[in-house]
Residue, then its C-alpha position, 0 to 999 in steps of 0.5 A: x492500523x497503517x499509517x496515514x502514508x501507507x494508506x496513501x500508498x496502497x491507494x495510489x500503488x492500486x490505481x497505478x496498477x489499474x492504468x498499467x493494465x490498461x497500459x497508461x503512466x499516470x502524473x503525480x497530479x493525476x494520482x493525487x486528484x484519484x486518491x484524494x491525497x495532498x500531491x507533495x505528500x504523494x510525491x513523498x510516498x510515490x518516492x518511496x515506493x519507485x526506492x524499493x522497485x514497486x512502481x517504476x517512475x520517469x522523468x520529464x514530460x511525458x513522465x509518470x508512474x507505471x508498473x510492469x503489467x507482468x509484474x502486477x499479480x507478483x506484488x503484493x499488498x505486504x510488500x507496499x506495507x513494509x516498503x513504507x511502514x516497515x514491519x512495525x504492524x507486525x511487532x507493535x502493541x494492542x494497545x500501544x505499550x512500549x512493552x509487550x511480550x507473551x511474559x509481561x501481556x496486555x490485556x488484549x495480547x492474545x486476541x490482537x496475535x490473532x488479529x495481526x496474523x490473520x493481517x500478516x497472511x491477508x498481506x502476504x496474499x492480496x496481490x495488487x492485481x486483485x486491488x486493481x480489478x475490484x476498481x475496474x469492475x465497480x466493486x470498490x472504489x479508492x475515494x468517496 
């Protein structure tokens, strides 16, 4: 469903907001090491998403990543997914076809509309601070 850079930053954006709360900024290693994730890619996804004002970034030694705590229960899952991926999970293909409408469906248009709606509200609901305390408590994790 996402890609594998949105993937990244759904993680990485999760844990982030884990070590906000506990009121840490945390290093590109740090993070890369967290989510199991290649640091110059990381760096690339963690760019993007610091670019639409979902993660705050500093410089220099004592730098890293961070996010406003009071700000961590009004972002959004939706809001990570289209920083990166835009809005293409919402728009593309069951299947895949270059074109796909209600006038000329693929065999799965109408069951994937439900599914990719049901997703939308999923998104548009999750806030991170939800993510973030299913980590602190032990009931899900980041990496296996």
């Amino acid at each position: 469903m996402f890609s594998k850079a949105c993937e990244y930053g759904i993680r990485a954006t999760t844990y982030i907001a884990l070590q906000s709360m506990q009121n840490r900024r945390v290093s590109l290693k740090e993070i890369s090491e967290e989510i199991g994730s290649p640091t110059a890619f990381t760096a690339k996804v963690l760019h993007q998403l610091a670019k639409n004002n979902i993660l705050d970034s500093t410089k220099g030694p004592s730098g890293g990543f961070q996010i406003a705590k009071d700000r961590i229960d009004g972002i959004k899952l939706g809001e990570v997914v289209f920083a990166i991926d835009g809005d293409a999970i919402y728009e593309g293909c069951g299947l895949g076809l270059d074109e796909c409408s209600n006038d000329r469906p693929c065999p799965v248009h109408d069951k994937f509309a439900v599914v990719r709606d049901e997703l939308k509200h999923m998104l548009e609901h999750t806030s991170l601070l939800e993510l973030a305390t299913g980590l602190e408590t032990g009931e899900t994790y980041l990496k296996r």
